[in-house]
N, C-alpha and C positions, 0 to 999 in steps of 0.2 A: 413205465407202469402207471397207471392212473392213482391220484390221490385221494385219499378223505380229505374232505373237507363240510364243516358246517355241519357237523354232528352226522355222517355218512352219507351227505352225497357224494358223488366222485369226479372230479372233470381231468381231462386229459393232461392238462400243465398245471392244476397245482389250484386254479383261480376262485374267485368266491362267487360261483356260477353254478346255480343248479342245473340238473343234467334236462329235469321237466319240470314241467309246469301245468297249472290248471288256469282255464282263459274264458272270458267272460265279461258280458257288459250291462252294466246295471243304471237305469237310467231311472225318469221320473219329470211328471209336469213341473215340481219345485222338490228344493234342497237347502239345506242351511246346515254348516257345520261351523255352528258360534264360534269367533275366536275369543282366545282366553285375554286380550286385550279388554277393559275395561272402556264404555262408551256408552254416551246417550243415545246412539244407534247402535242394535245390536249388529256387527257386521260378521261376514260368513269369509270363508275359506273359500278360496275358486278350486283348489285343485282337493276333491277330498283326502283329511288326514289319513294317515297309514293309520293310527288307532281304531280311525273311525270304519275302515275296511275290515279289521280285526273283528272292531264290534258287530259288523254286518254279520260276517262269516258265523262267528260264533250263534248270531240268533238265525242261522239258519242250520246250524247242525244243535240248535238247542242246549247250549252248551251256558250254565251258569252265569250272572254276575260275579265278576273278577274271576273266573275261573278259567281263562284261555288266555292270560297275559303272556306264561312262560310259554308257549304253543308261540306265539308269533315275535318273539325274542330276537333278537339281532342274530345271534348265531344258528336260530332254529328255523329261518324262517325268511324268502324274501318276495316283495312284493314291487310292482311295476305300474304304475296308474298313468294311464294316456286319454286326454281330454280327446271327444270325438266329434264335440259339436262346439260352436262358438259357443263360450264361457260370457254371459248375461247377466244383467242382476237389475233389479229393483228394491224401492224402499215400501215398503208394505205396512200401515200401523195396525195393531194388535190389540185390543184391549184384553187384561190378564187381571188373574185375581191373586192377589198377594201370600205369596207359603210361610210367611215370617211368623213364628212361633202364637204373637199376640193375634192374628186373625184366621186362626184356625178353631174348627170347630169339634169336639167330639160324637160319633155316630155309638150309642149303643154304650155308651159311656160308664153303666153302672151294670152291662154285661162281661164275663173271662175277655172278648177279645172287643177292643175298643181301635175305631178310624178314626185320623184326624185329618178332615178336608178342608179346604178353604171357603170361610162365608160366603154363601151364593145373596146376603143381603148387601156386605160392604160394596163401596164403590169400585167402580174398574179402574184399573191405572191404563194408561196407552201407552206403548211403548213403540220407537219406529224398527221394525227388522229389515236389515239388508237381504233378500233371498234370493237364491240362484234360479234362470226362467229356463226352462227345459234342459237341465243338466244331463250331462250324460261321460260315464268312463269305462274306458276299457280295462280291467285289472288281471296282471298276470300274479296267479300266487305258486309259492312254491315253499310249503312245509317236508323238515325231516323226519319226524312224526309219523312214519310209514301207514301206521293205522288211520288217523286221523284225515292223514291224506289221503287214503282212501275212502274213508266215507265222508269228506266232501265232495269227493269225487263220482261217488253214487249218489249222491244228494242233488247236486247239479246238474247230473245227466238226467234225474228224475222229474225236475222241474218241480222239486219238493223245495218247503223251508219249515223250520219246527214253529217259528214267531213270524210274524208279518214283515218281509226286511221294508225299510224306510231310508229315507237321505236326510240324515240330519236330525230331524222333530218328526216324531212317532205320527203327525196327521198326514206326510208328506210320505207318502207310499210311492213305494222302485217298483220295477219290473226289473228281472233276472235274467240275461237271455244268454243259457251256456253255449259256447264257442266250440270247447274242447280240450283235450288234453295234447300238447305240443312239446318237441322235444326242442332244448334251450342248445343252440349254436353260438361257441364265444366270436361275438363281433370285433372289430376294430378295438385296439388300446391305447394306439400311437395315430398322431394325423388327425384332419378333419371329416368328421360326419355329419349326415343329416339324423336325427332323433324325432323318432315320433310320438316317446313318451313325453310328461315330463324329465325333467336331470335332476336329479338331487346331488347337493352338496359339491355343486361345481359350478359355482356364479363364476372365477374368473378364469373358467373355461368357453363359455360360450362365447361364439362368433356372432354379432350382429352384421347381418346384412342388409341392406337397402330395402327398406318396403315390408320387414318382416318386424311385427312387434314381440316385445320380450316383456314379463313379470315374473315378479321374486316376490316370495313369501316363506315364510320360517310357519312351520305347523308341530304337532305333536306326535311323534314317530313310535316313542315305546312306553308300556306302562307296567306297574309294580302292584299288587294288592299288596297297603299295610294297615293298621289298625285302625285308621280313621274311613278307609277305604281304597284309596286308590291314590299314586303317586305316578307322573309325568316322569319318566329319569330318560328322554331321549326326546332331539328334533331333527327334524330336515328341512332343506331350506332348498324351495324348489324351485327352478326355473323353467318358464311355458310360455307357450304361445296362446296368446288367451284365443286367437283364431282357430284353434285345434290343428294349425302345421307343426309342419316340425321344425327343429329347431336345429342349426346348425351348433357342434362343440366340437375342439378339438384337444386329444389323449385323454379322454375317458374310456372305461372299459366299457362297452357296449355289448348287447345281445341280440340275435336275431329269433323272434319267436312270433310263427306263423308269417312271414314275409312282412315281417314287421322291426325296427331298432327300437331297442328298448332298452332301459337303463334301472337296475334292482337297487334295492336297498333292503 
């Protein structure tokens, strides 16, 4: 008899594998998904965060600040990201106007609703940004959510979004290109495969081969609204082919979705 699992999905032995999924690739001339690492360079994520995907989704079904956390939850929720073009980057300098409380300005000030912008007289700071050059991912998602998952799923096929989606920084505008809805095949669990997602949370599972490169990065996977706004309480730590192959690992639980190996979280 087939089990729940993951708030009602169901798969046939038990495993934490959605039965479907919604598939799609979201691409963009540049991208930046700042890491929380402090630097005189701001540097980017190569492989976009799983929050950061949350955050897409959400501004394309229009759905709140802080308001879709629990929706993309470790048990509600899993997502698949597979880089599809060579993973690029440049240093780009910025001049930016300062948000620090003392160089802001009041609009309307002695009006009920009063803005605080930044001095368009103070000086610029320049700061260097690390940005991604023609990024691009494939992301499988799969919410329990039944409602919700459906109207991302008429959303998508619509070629609709409620906010403008972007990669990273609100000037750096995607293109959404839906694939489809696909049903999820449990892959391999035992043995080696090839993967043409990233893999999360399985560095000393991956197989290096001759002539294939490999990167590891630790990004930010789940989040909490609490009083001050928003709290980190989850990561992944992903291993990729910054070439967009795939990657050989062996005993991971693997997926096949659209003739494709993929690996959820």
């Amino acid at each position: 008899m087939p089990q729940e699992s993951l708030d009602g999905w169901t798969t046939e032995d038990g495993s934490r594998q959605p039965n479907q999924c919604l598939s799609f690739t979201v691409r963009g001339p540049w991208g930046h998904f700042r890491r929380i690492e402090g630097n005189i360079v701001k540097q980017t994520y190569r492989i976009i965060p799983r929050t950061t995907v949350a955050g897409l989704l959400a501004a394309v079904m229009g759905i709140e600040r802080d308001g879709y956390y629990d929706m993309f939850a470790p048990n509600k929720s899993a997502v698949a990201i597979q880089p599809v073009r060579e993973i690029r980057t440049i240093n780009m300098p910025m001049n930016t106007l300062s948000t620090a409380s003392g160089n802001l300005q009041s609009l309307n000030g002695r009006g009920k609703l009063s803005i605080k912008l930044p001095d368009p007289t103070t000086l610029r700071q320049q700061h260097n940004y690390e940005v991604l050059v023609d990024p691009a991912y494939r992301i499988d998602i799969a919410l329990s959510d039944n409602e919700r998952y459906t109207e991302l799923k008429e959303t998508l096929a619509a070629g609709k979004s409620h906010y403008v989606p972007s990669l990273g920084l609100s000037e750096y505008l995607a293109e959404i290109e839906y694939h489809g809805e696909f049903a999820v095949e449990a892959g391999a669990k035992k043995g080696r495969v090839l993967v043409d997602s990233a893999v999360p949370n399985a560095v000393d599972d991956v197989v290096i081969d001759i002539g294939t490169r490999c990167q590891i990065e630790e990004s930010p996977a789940f989040m909490q609204a609490d009083d001050g706004g928003r709290t980190t309480t989850g990561f992944t730590t992903y291993s990729y082919n910054p070439d967009a192959e795939p990657l050989s690992v062996r005993n991971v639980e693997t997926a096949h979705v659209d003739g494709r190996t993929v690996v959820f979280v």
